[in-house]
mmCIF file of the C-alpha atoms, coordinates in Angstrom:
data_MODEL
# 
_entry.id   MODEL 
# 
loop_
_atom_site.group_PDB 
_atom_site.id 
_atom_site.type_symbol 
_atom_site.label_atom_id 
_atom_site.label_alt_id 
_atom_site.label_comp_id 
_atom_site.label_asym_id 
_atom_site.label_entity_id 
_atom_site.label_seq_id 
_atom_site.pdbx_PDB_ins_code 
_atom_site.Cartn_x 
_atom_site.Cartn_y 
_atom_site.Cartn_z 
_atom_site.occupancy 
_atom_site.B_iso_or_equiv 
_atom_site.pdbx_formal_charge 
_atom_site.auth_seq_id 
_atom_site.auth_comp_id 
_atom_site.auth_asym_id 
_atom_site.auth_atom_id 
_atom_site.pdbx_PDB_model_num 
ATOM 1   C CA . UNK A 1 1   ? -30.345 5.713   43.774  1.00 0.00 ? 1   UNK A CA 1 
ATOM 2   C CA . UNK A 1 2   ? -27.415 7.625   44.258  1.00 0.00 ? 2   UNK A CA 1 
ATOM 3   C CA . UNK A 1 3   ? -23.763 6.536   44.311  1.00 0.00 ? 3   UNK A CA 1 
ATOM 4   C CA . UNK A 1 4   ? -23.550 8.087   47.999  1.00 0.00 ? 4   UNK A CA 1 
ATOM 5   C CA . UNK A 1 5   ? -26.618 6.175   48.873  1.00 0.00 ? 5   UNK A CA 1 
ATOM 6   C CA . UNK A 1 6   ? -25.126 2.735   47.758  1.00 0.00 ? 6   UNK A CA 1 
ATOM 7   C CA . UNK A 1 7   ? -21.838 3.274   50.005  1.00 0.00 ? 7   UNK A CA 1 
ATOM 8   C CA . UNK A 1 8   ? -23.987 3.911   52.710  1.00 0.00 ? 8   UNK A CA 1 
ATOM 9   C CA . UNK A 1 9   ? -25.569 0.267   51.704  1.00 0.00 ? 9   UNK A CA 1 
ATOM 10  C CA . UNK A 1 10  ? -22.445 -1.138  51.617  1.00 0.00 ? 10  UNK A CA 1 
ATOM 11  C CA . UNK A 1 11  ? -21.010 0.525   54.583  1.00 0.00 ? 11  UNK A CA 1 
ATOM 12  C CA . UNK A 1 12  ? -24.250 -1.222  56.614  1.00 0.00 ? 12  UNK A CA 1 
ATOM 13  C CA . UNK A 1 13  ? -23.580 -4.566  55.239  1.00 0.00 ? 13  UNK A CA 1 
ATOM 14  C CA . UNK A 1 14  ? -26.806 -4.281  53.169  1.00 0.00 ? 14  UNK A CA 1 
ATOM 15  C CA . UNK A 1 15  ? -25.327 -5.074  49.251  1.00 0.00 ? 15  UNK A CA 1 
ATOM 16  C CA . UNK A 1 16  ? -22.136 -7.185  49.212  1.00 0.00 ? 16  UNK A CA 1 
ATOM 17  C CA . UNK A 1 17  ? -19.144 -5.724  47.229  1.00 0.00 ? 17  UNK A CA 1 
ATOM 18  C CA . UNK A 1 18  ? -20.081 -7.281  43.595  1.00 0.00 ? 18  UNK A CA 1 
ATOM 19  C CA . UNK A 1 19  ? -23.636 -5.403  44.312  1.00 0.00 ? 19  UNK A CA 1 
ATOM 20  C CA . UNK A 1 20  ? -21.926 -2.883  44.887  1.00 0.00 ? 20  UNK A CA 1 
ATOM 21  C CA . UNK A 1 21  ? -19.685 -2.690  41.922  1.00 0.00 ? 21  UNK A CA 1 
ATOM 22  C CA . UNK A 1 22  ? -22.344 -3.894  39.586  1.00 0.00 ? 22  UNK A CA 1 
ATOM 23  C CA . UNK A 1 23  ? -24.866 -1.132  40.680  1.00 0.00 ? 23  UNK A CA 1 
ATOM 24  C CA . UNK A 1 24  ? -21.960 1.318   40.261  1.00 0.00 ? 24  UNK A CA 1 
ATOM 25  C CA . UNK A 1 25  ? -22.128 0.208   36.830  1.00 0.00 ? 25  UNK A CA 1 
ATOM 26  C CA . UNK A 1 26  ? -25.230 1.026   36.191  1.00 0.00 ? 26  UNK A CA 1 
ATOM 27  C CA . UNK A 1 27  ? -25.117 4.521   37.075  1.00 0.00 ? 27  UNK A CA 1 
ATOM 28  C CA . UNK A 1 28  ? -22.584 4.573   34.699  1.00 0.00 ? 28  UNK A CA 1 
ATOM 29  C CA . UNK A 1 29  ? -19.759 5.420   37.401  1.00 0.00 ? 29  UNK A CA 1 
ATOM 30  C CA . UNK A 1 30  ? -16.522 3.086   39.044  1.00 0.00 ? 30  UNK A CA 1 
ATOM 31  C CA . UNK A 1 31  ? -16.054 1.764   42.466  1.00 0.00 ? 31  UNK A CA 1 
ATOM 32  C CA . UNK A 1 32  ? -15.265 5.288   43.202  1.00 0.00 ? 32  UNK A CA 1 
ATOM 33  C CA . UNK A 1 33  ? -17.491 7.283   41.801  1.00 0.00 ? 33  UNK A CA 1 
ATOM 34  C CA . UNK A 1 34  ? -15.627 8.380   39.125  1.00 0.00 ? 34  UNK A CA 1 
ATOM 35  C CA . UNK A 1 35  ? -17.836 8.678   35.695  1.00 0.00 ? 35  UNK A CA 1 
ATOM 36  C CA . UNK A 1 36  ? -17.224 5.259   33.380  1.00 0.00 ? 36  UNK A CA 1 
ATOM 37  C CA . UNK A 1 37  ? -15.869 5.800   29.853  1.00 0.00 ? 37  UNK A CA 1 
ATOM 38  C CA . UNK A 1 38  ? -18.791 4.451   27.184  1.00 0.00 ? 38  UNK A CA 1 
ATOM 39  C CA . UNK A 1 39  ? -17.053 1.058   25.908  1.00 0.00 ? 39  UNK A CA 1 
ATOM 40  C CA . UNK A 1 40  ? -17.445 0.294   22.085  1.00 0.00 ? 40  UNK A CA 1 
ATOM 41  C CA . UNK A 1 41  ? -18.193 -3.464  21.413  1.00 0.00 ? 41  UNK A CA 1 
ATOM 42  C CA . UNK A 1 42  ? -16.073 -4.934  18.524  1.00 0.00 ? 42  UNK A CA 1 
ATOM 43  C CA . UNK A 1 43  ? -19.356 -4.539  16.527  1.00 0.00 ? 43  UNK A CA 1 
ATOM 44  C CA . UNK A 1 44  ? -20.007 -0.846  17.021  1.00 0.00 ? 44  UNK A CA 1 
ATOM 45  C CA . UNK A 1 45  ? -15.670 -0.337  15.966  1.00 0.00 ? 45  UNK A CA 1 
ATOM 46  C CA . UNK A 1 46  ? -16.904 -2.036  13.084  1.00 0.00 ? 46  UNK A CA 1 
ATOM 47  C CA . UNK A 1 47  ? -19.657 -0.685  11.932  1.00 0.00 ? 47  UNK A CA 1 
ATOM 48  C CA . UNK A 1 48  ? -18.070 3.133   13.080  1.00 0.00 ? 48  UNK A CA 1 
ATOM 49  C CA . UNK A 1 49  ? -15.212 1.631   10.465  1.00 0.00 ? 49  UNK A CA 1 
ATOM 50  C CA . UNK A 1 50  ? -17.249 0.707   7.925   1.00 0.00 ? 50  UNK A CA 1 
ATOM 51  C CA . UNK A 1 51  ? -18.579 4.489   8.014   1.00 0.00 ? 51  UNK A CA 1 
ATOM 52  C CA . UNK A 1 52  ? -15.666 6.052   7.274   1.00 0.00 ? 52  UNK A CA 1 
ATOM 53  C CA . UNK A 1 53  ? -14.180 4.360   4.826   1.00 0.00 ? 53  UNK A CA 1 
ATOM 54  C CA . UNK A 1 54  ? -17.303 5.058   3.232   1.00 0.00 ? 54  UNK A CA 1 
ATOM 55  C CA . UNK A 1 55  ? -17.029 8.635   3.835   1.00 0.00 ? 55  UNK A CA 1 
ATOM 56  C CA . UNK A 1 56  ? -13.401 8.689   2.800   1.00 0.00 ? 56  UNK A CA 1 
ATOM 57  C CA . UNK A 1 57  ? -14.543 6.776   -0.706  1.00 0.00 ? 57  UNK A CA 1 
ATOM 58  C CA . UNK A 1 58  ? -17.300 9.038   -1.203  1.00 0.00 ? 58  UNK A CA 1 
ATOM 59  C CA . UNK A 1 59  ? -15.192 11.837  -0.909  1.00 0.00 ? 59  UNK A CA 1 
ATOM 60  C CA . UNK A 1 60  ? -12.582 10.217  -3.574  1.00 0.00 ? 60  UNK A CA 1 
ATOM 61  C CA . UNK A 1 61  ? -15.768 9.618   -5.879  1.00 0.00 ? 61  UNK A CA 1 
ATOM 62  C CA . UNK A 1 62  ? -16.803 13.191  -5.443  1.00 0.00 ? 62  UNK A CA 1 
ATOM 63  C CA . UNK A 1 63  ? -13.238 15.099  -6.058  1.00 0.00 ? 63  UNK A CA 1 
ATOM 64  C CA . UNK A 1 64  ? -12.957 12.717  -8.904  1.00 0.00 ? 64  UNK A CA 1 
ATOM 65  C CA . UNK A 1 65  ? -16.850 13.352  -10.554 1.00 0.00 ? 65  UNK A CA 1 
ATOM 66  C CA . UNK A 1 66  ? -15.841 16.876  -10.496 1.00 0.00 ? 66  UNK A CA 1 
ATOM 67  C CA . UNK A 1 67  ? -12.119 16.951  -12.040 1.00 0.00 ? 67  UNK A CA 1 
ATOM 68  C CA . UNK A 1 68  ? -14.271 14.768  -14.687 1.00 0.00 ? 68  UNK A CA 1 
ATOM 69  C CA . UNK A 1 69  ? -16.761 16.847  -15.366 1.00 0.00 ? 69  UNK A CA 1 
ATOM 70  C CA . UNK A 1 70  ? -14.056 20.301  -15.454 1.00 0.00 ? 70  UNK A CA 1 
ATOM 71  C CA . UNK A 1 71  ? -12.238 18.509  -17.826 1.00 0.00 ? 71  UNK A CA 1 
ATOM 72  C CA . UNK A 1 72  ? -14.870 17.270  -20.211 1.00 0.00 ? 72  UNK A CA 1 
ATOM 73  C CA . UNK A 1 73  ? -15.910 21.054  -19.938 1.00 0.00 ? 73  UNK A CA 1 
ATOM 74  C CA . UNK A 1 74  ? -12.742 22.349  -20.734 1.00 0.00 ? 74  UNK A CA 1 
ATOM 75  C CA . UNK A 1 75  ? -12.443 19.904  -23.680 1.00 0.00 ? 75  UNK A CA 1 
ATOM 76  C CA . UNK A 1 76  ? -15.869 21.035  -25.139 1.00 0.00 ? 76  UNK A CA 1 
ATOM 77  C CA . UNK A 1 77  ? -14.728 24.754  -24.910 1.00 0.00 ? 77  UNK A CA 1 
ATOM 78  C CA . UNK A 1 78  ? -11.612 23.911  -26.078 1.00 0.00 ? 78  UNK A CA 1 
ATOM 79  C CA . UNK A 1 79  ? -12.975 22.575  -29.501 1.00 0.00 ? 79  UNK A CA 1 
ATOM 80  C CA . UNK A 1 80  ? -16.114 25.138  -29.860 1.00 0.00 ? 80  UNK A CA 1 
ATOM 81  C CA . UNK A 1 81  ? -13.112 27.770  -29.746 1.00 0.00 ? 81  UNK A CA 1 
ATOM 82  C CA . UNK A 1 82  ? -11.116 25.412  -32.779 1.00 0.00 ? 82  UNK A CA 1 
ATOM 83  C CA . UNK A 1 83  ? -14.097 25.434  -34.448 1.00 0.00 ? 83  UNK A CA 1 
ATOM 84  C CA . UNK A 1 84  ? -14.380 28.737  -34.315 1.00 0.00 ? 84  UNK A CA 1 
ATOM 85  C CA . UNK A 1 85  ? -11.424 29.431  -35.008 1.00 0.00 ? 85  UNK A CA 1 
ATOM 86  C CA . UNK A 1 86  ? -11.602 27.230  -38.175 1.00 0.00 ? 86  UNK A CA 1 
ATOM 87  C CA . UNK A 1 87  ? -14.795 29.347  -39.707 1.00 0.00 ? 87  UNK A CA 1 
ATOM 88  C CA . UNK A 1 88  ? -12.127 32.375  -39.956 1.00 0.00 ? 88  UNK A CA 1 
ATOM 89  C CA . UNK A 1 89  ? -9.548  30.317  -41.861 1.00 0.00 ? 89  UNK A CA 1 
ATOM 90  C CA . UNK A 1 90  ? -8.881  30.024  -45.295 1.00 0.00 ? 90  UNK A CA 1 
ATOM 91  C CA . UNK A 1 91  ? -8.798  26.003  -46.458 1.00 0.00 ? 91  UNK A CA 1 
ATOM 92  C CA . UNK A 1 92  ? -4.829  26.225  -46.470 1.00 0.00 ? 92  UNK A CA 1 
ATOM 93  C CA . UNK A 1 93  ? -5.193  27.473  -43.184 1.00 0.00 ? 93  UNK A CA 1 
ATOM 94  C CA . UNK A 1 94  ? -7.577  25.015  -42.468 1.00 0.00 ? 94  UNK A CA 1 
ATOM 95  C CA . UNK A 1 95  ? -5.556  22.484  -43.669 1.00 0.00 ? 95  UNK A CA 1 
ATOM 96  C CA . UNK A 1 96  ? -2.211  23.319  -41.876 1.00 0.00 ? 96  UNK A CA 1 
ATOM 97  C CA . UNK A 1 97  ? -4.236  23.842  -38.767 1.00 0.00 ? 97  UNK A CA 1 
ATOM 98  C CA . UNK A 1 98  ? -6.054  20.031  -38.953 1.00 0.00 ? 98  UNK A CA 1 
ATOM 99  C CA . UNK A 1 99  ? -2.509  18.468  -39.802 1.00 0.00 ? 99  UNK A CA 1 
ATOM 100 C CA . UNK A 1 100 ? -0.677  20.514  -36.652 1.00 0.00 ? 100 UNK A CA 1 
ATOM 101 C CA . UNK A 1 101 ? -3.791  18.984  -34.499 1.00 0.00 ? 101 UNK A CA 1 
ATOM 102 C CA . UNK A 1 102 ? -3.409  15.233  -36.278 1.00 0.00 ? 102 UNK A CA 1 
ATOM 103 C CA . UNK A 1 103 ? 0.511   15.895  -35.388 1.00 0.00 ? 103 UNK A CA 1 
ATOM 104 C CA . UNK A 1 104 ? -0.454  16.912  -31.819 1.00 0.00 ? 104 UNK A CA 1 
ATOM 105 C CA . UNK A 1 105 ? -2.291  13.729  -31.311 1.00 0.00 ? 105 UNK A CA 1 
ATOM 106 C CA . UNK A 1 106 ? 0.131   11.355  -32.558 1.00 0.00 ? 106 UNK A CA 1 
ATOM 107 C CA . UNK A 1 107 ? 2.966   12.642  -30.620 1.00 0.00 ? 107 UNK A CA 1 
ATOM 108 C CA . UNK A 1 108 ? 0.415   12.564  -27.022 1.00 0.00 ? 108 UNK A CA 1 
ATOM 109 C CA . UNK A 1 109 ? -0.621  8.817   -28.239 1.00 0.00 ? 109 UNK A CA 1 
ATOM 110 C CA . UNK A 1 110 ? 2.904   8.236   -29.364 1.00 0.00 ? 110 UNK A CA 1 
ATOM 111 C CA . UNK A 1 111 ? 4.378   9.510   -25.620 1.00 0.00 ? 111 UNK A CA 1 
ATOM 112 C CA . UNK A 1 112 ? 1.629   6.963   -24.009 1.00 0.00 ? 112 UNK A CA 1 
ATOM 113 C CA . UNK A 1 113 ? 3.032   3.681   -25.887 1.00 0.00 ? 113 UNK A CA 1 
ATOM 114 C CA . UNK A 1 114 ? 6.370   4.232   -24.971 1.00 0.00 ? 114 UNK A CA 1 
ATOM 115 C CA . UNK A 1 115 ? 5.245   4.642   -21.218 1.00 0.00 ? 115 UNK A CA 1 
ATOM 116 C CA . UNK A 1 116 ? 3.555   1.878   -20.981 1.00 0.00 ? 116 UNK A CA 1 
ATOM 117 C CA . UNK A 1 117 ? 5.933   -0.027  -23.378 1.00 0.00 ? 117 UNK A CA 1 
ATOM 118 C CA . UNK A 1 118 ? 8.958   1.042   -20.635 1.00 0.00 ? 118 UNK A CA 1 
ATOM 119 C CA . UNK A 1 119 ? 7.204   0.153   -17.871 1.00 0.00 ? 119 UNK A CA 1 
ATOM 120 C CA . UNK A 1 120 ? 6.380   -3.187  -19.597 1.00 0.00 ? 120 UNK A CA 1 
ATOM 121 C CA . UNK A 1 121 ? 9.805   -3.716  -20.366 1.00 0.00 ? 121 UNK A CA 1 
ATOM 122 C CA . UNK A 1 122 ? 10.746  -2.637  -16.559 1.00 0.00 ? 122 UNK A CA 1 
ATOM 123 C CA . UNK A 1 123 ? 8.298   -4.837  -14.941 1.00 0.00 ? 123 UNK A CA 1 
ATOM 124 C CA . UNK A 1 124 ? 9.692   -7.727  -17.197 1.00 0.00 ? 124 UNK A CA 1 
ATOM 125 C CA . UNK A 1 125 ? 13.034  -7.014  -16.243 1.00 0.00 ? 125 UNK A CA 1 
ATOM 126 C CA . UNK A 1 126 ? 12.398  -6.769  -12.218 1.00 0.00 ? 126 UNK A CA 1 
ATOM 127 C CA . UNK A 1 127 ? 10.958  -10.102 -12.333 1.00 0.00 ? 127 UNK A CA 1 
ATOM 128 C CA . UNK A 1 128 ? 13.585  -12.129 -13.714 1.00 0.00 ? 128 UNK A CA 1 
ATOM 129 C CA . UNK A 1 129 ? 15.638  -10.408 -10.890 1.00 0.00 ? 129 UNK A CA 1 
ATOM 130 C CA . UNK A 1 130 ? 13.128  -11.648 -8.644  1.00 0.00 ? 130 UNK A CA 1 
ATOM 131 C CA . UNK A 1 131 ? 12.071  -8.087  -7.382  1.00 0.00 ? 131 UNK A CA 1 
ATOM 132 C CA . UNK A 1 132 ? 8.493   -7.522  -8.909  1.00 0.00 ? 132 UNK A CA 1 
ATOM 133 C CA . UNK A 1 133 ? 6.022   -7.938  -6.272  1.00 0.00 ? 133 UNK A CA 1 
ATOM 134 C CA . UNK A 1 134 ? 2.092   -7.551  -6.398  1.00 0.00 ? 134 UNK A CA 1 
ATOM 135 C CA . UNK A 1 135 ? 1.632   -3.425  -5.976  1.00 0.00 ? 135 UNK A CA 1 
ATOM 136 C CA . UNK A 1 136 ? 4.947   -2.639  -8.148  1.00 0.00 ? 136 UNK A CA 1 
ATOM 137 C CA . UNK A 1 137 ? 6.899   -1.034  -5.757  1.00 0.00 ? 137 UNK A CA 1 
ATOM 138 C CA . UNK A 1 138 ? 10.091  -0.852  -7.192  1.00 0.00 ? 138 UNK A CA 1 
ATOM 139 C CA . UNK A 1 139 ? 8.459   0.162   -11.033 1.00 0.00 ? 139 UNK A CA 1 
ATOM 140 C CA . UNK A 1 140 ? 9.326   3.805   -10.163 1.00 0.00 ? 140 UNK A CA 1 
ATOM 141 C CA . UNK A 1 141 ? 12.521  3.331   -8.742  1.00 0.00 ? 141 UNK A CA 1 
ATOM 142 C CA . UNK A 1 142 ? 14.308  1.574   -12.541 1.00 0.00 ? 142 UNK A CA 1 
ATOM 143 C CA . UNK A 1 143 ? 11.674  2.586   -15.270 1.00 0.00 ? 143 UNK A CA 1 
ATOM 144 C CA . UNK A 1 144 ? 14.350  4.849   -17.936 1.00 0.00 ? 144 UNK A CA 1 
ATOM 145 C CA . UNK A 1 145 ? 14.556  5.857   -21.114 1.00 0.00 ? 145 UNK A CA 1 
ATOM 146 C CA . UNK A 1 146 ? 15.926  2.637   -22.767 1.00 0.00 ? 146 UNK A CA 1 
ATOM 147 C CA . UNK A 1 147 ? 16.065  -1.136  -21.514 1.00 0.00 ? 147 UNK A CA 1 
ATOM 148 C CA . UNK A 1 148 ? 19.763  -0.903  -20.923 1.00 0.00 ? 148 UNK A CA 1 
ATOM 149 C CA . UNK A 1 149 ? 19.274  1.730   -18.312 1.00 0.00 ? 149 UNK A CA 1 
ATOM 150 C CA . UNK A 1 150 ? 16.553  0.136   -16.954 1.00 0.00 ? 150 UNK A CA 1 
ATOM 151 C CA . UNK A 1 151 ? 18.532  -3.109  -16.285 1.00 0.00 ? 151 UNK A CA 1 
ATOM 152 C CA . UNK A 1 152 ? 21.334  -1.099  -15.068 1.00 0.00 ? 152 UNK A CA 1 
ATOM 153 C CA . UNK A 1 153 ? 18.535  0.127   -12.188 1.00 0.00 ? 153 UNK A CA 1 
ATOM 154 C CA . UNK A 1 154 ? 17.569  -2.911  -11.900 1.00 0.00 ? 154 UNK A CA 1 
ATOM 155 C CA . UNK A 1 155 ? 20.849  -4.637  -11.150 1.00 0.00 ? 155 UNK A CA 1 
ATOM 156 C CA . UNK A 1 156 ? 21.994  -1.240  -9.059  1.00 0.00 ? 156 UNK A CA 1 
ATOM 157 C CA . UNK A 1 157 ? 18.730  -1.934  -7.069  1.00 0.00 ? 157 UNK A CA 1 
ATOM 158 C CA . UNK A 1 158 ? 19.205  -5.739  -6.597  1.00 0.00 ? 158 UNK A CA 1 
ATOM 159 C CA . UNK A 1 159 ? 22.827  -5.477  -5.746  1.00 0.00 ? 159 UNK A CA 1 
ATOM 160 C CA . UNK A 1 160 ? 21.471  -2.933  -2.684  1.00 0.00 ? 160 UNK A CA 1 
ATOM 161 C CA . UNK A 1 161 ? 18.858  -5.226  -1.773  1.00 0.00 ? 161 UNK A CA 1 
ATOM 162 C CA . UNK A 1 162 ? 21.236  -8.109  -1.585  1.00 0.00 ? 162 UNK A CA 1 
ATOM 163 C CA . UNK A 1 163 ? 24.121  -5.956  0.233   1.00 0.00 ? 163 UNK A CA 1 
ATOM 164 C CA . UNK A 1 164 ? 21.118  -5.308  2.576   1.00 0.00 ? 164 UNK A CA 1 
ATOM 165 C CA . UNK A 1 165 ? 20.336  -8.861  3.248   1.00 0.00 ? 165 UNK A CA 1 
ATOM 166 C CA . UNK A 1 166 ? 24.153  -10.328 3.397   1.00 0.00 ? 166 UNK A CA 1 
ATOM 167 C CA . UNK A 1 167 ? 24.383  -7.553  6.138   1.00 0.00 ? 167 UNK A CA 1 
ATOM 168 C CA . UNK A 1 168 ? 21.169  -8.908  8.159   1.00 0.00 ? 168 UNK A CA 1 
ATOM 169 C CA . UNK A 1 169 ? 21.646  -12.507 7.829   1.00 0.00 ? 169 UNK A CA 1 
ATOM 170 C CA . UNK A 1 170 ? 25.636  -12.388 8.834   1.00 0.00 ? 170 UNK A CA 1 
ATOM 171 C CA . UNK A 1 171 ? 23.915  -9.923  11.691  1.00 0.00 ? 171 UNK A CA 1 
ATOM 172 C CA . UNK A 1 172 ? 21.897  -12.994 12.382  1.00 0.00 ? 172 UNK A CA 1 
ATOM 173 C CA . UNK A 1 173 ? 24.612  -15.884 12.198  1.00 0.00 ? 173 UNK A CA 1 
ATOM 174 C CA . UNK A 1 174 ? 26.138  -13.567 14.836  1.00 0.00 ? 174 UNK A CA 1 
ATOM 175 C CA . UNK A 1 175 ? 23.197  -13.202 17.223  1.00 0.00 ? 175 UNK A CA 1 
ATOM 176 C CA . UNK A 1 176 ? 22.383  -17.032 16.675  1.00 0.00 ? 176 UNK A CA 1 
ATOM 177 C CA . UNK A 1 177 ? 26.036  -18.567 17.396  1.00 0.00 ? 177 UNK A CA 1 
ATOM 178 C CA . UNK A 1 178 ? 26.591  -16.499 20.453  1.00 0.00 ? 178 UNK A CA 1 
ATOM 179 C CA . UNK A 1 179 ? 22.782  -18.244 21.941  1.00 0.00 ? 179 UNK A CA 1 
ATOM 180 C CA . UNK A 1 180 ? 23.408  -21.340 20.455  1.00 0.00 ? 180 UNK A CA 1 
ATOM 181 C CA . UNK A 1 181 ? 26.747  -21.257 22.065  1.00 0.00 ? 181 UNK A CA 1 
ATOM 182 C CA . UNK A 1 182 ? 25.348  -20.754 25.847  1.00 0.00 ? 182 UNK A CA 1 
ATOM 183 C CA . UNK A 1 183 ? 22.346  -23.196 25.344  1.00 0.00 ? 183 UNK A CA 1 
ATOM 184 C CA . UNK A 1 184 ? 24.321  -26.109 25.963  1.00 0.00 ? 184 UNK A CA 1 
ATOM 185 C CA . UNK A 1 185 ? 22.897  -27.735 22.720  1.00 0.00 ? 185 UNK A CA 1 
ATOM 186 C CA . UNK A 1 186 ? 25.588  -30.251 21.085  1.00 0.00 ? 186 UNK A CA 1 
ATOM 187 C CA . UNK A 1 187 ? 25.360  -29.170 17.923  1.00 0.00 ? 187 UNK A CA 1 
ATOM 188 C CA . UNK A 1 188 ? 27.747  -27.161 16.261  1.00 0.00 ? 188 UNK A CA 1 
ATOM 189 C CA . UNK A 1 189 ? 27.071  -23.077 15.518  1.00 0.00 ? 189 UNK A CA 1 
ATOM 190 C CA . UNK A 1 190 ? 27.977  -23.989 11.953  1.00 0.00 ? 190 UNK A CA 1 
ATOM 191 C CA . UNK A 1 191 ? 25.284  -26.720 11.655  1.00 0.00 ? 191 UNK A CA 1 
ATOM 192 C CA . UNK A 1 192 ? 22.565  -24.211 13.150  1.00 0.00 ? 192 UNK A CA 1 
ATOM 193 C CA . UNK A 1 193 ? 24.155  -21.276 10.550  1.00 0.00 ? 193 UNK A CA 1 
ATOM 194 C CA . UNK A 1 194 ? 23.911  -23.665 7.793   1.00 0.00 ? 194 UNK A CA 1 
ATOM 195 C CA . UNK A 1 195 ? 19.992  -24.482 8.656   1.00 0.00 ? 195 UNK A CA 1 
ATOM 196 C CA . UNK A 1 196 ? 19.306  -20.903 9.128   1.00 0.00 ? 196 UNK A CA 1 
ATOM 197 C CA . UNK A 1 197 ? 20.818  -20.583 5.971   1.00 0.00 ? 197 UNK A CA 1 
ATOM 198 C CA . UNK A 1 198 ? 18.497  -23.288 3.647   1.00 0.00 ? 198 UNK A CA 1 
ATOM 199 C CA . UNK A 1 199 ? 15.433  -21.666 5.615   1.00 0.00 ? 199 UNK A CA 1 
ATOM 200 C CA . UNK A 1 200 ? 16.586  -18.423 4.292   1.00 0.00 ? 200 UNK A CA 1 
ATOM 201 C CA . UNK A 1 201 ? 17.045  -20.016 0.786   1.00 0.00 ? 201 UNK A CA 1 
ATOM 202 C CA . UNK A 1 202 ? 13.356  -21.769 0.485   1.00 0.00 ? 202 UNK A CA 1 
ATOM 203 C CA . UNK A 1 203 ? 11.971  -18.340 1.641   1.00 0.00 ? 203 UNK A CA 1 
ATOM 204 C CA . UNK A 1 204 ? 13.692  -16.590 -1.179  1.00 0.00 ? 204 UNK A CA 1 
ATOM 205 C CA . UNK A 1 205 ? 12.457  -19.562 -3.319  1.00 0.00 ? 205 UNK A CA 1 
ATOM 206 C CA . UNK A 1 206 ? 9.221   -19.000 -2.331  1.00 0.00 ? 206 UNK A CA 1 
ATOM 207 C CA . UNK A 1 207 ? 9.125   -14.603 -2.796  1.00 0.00 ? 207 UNK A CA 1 
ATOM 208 C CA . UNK A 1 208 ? 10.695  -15.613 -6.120  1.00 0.00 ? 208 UNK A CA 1 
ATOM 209 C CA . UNK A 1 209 ? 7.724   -17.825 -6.820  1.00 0.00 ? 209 UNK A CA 1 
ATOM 210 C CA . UNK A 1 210 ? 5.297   -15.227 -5.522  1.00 0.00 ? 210 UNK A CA 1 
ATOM 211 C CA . UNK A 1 211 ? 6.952   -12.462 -7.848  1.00 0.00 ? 211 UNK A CA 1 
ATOM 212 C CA . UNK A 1 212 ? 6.307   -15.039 -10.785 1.00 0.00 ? 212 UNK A CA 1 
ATOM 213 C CA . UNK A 1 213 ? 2.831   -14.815 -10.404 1.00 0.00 ? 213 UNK A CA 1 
ATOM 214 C CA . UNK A 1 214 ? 2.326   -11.525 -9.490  1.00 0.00 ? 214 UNK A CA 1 
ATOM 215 C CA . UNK A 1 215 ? 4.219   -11.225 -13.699 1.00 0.00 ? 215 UNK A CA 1 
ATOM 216 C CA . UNK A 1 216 ? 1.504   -13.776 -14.686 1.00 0.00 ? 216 UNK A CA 1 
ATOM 217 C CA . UNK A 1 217 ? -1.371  -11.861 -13.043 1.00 0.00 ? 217 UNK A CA 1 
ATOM 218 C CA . UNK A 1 218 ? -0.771  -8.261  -14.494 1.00 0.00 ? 218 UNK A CA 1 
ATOM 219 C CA . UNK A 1 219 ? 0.347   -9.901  -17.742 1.00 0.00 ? 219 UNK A CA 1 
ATOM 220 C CA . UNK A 1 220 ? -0.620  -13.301 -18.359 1.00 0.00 ? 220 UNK A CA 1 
ATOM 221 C CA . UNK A 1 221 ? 1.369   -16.451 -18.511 1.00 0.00 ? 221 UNK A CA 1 
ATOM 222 C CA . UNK A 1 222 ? 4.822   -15.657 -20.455 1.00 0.00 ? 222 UNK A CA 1 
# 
């Protein structure tokens, strides 16, 4: 049946106005005629979801399979061409050559402590400010050279973040004392700044308590 031929149905008083609608439906067009949109159930968004995040991993695995397997390559040719290079060398050659590669790897393994070590150090440091949370977000911001200039960051960065929040919460003692004022409630705008201001404190309380064990996750209990 056609959509013409139902509103000549309807039109005679043969289908009511829900038979109407509902056969609409089922050719897959509205009330009038126009062509319905296919509707995704929550299951189908899921499951579409589901299917590209797997893609998008995939993908990751695969770009990161190959820059694997180019750099294993690269290291094999890399030492078939020492070796090489070795059979052409006299043993003092050989020698200087073997210490100059010992050196090499010393100073790459030494350069790796001292990155972790300072980011160690930084991460220790943010969290007795309070400011380490669970991805690290402000490691890259105070991680230097030595831990004085790291707590420098660290206190430059906390004294921003503070500035920040003194500049929201008198923004809010504002805001609140101006609709407490007109609400006819009795008491005082200090009183309700005062409360706003203990809530304010037990939610620091408690980001300072999350930031603790975020420390005692990545690095176990100090």
């Amino acid at each position: 049946m056609t959509f013409e031929q139902l509103k000549k149905q309807l039109s005679e008083g043969k289908i009511t106005q829900s038979e109407f609608e509902a056969k609409c439906k089922e050719l897959g067009v509205d009330k009038d005629g126009n062509k319905l949109e296919p509707q995704l159930t929550d299951d189908i968004k899921a499951y579409i979801n589901t299917l590209v995040q797997q893609a998008s991993q995939s993908s990751a695995d695969r770009v990161r399979t190959e820059y694997s397997l180019k750099l294993k390559a690269l290291e094999e040719e890399n030492k078939r061409l020492q070796e090489a290079q070795k059979n052409t060398m006299t043993d003092a050659e050989k020698q200087a050559f073997e210490f100059e590669q010992s050196k090499k790897e010393f100073e790459q393994k030494q350069a790796e402590f001292l990155k972790e070590s300072r980011k160690f150090t930084a991460t220790q440091i943010l969290s007795k400010h309070g400011l380490l949370d669970d991805k690290l977000s402000f490691l890259p911001f105070v991680t230097g050279e030595t831990e004085e200039e790291m707590t420098k960051n660290v206190e430059l960065l906390k004294a921003s973040i503070d500035k920040n929040i003194e500049s929201k919460v008198q923004e809010r003692f504002k805001t609140a004392g101006r609709d407490l004022g007109g609400s006819g409630d009795k008491g005082s705008s200090e009183d309700k700044q005062a409360e706003f201001g203990k809530k304010l404190a037990k939610n620091r309380q408690h980001e300072d308590t999350q930031s603790q064990k975020a420390m005692e996750h990545y690095f176990g209990e100090q």
